[in-house]
C-alpha positions as CSV (number, residue, x, y, z in Angstrom):
1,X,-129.7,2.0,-27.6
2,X,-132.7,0.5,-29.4
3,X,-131.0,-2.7,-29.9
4,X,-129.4,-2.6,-26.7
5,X,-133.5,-2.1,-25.3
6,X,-134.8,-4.9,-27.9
7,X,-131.8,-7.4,-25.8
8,X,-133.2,-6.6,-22.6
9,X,-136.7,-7.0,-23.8
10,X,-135.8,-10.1,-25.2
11,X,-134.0,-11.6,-21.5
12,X,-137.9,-10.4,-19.9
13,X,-139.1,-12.3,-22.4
14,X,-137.4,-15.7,-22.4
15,X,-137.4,-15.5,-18.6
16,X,-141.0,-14.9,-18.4
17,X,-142.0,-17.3,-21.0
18,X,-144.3,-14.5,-21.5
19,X,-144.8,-11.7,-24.0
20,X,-147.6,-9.9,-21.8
21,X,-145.7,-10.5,-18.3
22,X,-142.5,-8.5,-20.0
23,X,-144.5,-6.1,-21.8
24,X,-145.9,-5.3,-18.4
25,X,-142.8,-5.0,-17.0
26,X,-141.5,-2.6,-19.3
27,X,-144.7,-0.4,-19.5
28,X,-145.8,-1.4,-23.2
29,X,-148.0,-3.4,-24.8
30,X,-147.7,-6.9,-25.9
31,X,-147.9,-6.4,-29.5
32,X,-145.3,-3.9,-29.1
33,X,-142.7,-6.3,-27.5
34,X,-143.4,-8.8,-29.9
35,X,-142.9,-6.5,-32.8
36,X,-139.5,-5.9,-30.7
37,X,-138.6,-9.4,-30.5
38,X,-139.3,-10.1,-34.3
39,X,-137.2,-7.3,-35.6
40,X,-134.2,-8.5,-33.2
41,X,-134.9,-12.0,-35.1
42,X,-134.6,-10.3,-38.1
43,X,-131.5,-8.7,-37.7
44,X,-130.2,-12.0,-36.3
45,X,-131.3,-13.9,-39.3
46,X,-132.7,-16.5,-36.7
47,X,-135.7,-17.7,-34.5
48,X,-135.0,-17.1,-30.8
49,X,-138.6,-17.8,-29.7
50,X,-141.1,-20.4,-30.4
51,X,-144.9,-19.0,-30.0
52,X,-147.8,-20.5,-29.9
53,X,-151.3,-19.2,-28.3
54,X,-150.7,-20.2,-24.8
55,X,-147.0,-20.0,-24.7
56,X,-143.5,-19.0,-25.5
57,X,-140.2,-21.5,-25.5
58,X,-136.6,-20.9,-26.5
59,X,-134.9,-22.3,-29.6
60,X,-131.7,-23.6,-29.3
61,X,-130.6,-21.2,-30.8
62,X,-132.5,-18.8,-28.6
63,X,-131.0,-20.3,-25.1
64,X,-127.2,-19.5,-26.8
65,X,-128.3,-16.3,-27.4
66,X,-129.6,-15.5,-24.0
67,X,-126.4,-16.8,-21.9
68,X,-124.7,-14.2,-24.0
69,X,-127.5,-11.4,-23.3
70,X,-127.2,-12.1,-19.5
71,X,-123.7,-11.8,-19.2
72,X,-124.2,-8.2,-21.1
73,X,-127.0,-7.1,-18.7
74,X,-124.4,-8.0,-16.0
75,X,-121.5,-6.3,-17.6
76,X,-123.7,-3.3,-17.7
77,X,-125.4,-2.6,-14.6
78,X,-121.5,-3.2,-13.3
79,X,-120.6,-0.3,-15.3
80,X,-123.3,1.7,-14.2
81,X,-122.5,0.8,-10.9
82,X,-119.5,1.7,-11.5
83,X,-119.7,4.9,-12.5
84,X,-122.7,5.7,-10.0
85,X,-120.5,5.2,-7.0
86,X,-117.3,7.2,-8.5
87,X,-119.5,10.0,-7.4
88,X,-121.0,8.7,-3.7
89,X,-119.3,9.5,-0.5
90,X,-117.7,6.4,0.9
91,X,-119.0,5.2,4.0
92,X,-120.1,1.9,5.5
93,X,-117.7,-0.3,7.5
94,X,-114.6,-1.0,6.4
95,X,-112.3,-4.2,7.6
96,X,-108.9,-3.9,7.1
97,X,-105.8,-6.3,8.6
98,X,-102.9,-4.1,9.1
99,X,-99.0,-4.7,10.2
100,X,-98.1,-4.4,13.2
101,X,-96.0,-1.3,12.3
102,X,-97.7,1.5,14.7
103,X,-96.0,3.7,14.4
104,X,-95.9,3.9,10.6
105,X,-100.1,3.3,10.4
106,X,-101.6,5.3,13.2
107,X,-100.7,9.0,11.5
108,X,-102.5,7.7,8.2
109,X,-105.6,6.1,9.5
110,X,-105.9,9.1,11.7
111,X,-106.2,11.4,8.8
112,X,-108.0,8.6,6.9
113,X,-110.7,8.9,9.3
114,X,-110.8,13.1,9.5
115,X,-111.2,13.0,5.8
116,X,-114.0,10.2,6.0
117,X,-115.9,10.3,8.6
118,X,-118.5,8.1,7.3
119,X,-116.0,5.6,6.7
120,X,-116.3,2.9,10.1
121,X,-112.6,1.2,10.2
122,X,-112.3,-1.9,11.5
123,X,-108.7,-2.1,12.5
124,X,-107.0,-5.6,12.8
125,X,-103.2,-5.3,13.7
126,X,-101.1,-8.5,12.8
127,X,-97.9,-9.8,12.0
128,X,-100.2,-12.8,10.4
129,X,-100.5,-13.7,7.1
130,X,-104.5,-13.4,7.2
131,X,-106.8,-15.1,4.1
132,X,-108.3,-12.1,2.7
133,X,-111.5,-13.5,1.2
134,X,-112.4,-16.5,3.8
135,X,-111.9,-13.8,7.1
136,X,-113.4,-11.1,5.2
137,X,-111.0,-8.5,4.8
138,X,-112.2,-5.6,2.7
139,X,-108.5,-4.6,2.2
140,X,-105.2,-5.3,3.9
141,X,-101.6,-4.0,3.8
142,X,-98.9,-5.8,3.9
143,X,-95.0,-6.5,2.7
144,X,-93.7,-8.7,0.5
145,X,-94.7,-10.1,-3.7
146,X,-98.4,-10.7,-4.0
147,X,-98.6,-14.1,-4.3
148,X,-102.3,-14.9,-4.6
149,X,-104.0,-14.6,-7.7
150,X,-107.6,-14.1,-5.7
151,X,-106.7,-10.7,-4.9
152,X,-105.8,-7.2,-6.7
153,X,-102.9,-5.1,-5.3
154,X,-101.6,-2.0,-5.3
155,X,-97.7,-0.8,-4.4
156,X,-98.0,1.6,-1.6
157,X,-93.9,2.1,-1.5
158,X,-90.8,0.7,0.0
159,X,-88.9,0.2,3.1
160,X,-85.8,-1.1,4.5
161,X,-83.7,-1.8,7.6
162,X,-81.3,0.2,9.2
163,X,-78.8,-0.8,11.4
164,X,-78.5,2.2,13.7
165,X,-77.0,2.6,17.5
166,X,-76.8,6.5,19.9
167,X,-73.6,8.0,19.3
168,X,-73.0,7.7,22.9
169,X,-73.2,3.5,22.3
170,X,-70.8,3.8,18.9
171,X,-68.3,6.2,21.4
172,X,-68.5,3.4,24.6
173,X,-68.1,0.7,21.8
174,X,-66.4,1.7,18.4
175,X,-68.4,1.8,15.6
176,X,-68.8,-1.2,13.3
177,X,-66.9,-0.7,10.2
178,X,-68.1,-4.9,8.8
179,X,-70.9,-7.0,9.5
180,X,-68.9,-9.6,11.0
181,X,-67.8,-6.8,13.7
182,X,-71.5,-7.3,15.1
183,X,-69.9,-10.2,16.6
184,X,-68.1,-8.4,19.7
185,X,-71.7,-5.4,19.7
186,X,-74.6,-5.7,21.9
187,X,-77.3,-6.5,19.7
188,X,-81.4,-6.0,20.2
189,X,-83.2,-8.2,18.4
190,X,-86.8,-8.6,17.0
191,X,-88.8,-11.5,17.3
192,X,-92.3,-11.8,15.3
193,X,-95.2,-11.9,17.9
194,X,-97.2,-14.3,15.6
195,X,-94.3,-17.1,14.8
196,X,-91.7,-16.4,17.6
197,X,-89.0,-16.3,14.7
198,X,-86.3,-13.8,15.1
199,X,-86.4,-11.4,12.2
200,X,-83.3,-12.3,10.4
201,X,-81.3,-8.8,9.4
202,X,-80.4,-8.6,5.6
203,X,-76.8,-8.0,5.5
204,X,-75.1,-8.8,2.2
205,X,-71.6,-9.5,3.6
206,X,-70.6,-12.6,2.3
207,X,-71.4,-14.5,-0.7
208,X,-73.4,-17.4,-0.8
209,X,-76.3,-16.2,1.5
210,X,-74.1,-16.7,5.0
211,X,-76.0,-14.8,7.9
212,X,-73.4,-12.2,10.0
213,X,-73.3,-14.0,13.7
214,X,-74.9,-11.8,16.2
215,X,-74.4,-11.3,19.9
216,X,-78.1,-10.6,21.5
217,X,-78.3,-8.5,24.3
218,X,-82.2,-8.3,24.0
219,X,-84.6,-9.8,21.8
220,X,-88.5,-7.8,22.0
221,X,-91.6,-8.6,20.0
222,X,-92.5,-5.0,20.3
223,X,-90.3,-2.2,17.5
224,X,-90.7,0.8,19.7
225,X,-89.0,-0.9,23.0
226,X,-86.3,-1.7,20.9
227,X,-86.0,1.6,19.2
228,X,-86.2,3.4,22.6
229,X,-83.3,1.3,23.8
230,X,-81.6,1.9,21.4
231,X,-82.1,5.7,21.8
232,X,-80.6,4.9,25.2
233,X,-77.5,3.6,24.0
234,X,-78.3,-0.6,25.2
235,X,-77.1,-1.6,21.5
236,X,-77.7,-1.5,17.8
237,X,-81.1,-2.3,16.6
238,X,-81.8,-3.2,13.1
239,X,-85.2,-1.2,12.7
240,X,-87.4,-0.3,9.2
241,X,-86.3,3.2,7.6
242,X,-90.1,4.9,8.6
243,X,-89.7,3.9,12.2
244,X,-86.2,5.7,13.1
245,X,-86.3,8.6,10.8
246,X,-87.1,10.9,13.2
247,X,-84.4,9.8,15.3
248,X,-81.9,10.3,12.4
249,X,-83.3,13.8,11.8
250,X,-82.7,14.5,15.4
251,X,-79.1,13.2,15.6
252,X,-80.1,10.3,18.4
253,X,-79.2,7.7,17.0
254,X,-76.5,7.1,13.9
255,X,-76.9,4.8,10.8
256,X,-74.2,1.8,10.2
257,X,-73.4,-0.5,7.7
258,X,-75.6,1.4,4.9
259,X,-73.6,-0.6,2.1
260,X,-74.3,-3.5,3.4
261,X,-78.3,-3.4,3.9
262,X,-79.5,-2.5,0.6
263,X,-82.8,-5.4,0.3
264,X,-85.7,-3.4,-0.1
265,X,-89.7,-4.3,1.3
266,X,-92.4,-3.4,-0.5
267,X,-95.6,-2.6,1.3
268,X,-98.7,-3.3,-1.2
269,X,-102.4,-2.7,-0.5
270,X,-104.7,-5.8,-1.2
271,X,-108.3,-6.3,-2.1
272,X,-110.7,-8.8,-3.0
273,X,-110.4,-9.3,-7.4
274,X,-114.1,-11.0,-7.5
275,X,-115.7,-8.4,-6.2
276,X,-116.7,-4.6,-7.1
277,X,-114.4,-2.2,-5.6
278,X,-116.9,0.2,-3.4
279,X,-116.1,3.6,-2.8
280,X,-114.7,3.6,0.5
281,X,-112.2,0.6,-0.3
282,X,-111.2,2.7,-3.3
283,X,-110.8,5.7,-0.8
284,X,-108.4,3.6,1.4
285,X,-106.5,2.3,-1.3
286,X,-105.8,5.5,-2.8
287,X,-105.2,7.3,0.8
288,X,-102.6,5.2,1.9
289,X,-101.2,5.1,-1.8
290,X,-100.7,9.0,-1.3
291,X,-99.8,9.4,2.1
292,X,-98.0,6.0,3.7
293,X,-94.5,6.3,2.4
294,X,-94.5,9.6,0.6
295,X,-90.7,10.0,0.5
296,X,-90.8,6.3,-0.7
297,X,-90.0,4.6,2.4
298,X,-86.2,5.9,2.1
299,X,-84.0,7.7,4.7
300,X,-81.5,10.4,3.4
């Protein structure tokens, strides 16, 4: 600790151009921080300081030396930062772009926000590939490989599609034994409210990357019309695992084509890399780690 001390003394110092002005600072006298500074050139086995009578300037030496000392004062206070807010509450407000997955969200931000109250979320839905640092974002979640090197991430679990239909539809229709049998089945689509693209669905029937022709019967940029019309027997929907397991469970609607959609989504929580993680980013990050895909995103 002493030499750490005698490095700070020396950056009040050099910055001051001023042995009395730091001493002052640090509650001692000037004699005593130039006795400091000399032992720390000592140990160096160099000058850092030129004195005279009326003033105090750096040797070259002496300006190398302090770059070095400033970035350790920074590195410092960052770890005692660090380790100061491991142990606050989180609050403050807290911006966060989400996917436009409702039903999958909602459950976990609610509990998010029992469990910190102080916490103020500021909740932006979006099927938009937002710029986290120039909009920002404190944190966002979203699917697909990190592909920007400004931000840290964090895998929060995977998803895919089913292709599911009521029984009642499969009885009225048959049931699809081939992805090229979704030719002659009424299918509801999904378009992206943000691009207007259809969202394609990932059905590995045929080498080369072919797509499987589909026959729309209704195309929505809204996943819970199309799972409830699919409830009601209108078609087969190709939905994410989370947001028709509960109809699954209940026998409502029946899975298809399971060998055939095996690609895998990956949701990830992303934050800001230049800047210091505060406690109730952390929180969020580690919340949604815990409780957005618990099972791992997979339907039995």
């Amino acid at each position: 600790m002493d030499s750490f001390a005698g490095l700070s003394l020396f950056v009040l110092v050099a910055e001051a151009r001023s042995f009395a002005a730091a001493a002052r600072q640090r509650g001692i006298t000037p004699s005593a921080a130039s006795k400091t500074i000399a032992r720390l050139e000592e140990r160096l086995g160099t000058r850092l300081l030129n004195r005279n009578t009326r003033s105090v300037s750096l040797t070259a030496e002496g300006e190398q030396f302090l770059e070095r000392c400033r970035r350790i004062m920074l590195e410092v206070t960052a770890a005692e930062r660090e380790l100061t807010d491991a142990h606050a509450a989180p609050s403050g407000r807290l911006k966060v772009s989400l996917p436009l997955a409702s039903g999958l969200m909602l459950p976990v931000l609610s509990a998010f926000a029992h469990r910190f109250p102080a916490v103020e979320l500021d909740l932006h839905f979006s099927d938009r590939l937002v710029d986290v640092i120039e909009e920002g974002f404190d944190a966002v979640v979203r699917t697909g490989s990190p592909a920007d090197s400004r931000l840290h991430g964090r895998n929060l679990g995977s998803t895919r599609l089913r292709c599911v239909g009521a029984p009642a539809y499969f009885a009225r229709r048959g049931t699809p034994q081939h992805p090229d049998d979704l030719g002659s089945h009424a299918c509801l689509l999904h378009r992206f409210p943000g691009t207007g693209l259809i969202e394609r669905w990932p059905l590995t029937a045929h080498e080369g990357g072919q797509e499987t022709r589909l026959a729309p019967a209704m195309t929505a940029n809204h996943l819970e019309t199309i799972l409830h019309m699919a409830i009601d027997g209108h078609g087969i929907a190709c939905l994410p695992d989370f947001a028709v397991r509960d109809a699954l469970d209940r026998g409502v609607l029946v899975s298809v084509l399971d060998p055939w959609s095996t690609e895998q989504s990956i949701f990830w929580a992303l934050w800001p890399s230049h800047r210091h993680q505060q406690p109730r980013v952390r929180a969020f990050v580690d919340f949604m780690a815990e409780h957005l895909l618990p099972r791992g995103g997979q339907c039995n």
